[in-house]
C-alpha positions in Angstrom: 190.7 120.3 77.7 190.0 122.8 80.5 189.5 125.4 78.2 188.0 123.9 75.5 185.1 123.0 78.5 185.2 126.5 79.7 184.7 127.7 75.9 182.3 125.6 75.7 180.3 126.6 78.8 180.2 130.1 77.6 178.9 129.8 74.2 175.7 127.8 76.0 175.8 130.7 78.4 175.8 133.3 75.5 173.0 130.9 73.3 171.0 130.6 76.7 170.9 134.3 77.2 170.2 134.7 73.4 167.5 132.6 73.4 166.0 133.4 76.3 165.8 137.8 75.1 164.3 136.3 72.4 161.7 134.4 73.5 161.0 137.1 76.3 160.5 139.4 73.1 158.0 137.5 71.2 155.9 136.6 74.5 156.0 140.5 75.8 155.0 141.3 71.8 152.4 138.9 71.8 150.5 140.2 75.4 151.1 143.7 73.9 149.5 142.4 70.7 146.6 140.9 73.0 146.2 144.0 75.4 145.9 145.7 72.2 143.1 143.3 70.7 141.0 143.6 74.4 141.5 147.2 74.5 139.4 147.6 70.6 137.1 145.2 72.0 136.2 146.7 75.2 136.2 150.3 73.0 133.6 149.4 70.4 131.4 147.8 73.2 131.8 151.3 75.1 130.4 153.0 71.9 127.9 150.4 71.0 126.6 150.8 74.6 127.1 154.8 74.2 125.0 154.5 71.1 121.9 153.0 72.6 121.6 154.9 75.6 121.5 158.0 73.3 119.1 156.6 70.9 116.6 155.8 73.8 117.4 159.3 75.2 116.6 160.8 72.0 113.6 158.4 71.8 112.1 159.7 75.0 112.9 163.1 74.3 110.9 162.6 71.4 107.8 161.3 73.4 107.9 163.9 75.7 108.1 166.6 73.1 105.2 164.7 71.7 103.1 164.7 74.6 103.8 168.1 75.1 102.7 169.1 71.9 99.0 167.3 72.6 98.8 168.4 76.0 100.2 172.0 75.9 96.5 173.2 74.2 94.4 171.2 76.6 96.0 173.0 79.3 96.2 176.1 78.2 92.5 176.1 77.2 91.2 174.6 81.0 93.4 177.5 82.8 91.2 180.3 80.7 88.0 179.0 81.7 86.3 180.3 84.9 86.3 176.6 86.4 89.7 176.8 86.6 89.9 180.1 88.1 87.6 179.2 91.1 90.5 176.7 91.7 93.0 179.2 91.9 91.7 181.3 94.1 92.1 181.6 97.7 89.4 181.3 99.1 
């Protein structure tokens, strides 16, 4: 009878250790499976943010080369004339 209980005890030992590698395994595969998951998430939203900070980069880029290119002849026209060469005198 002894023996039998002993038996016993360590089979539930040995199902209790089995069960309990087990279900650590699934739970630490699921958190890997979710760290994974949040980790693509916070990825694309790093891109997607990336993405519009160089489109409105490019987009003012694009203005200033713009404003450059309308105000490039207008300035190089007023330093020729003698009005702006009274200014840039010394006195």
């Amino acid at each position: 009878m002894k023996e039998a209980r002993e038996q016993f005890l360590e089979q539930r030992d040995a199902a209790v250790l089995l069960q309990s590698t087990i279900r650590g395994y699934w739970i630490r595969k699921e958190f890997q499976e979710q760290r994974d998951a949040a980790i693509v998430l916070q990825s694309n939203w790093r891109a997607l943010q990336e993405r519009r900070h160089l489109r409105r980069v490019r987009n003012m880029v694009s203005s200033v080369t713009k404003i450059q290119a309308l105000v490039s002849p207008i300035l190089s026209q007023s330093f020729r004339t003698k009005e702006c060469d009274t200014y840039l005198t010394w006195g």
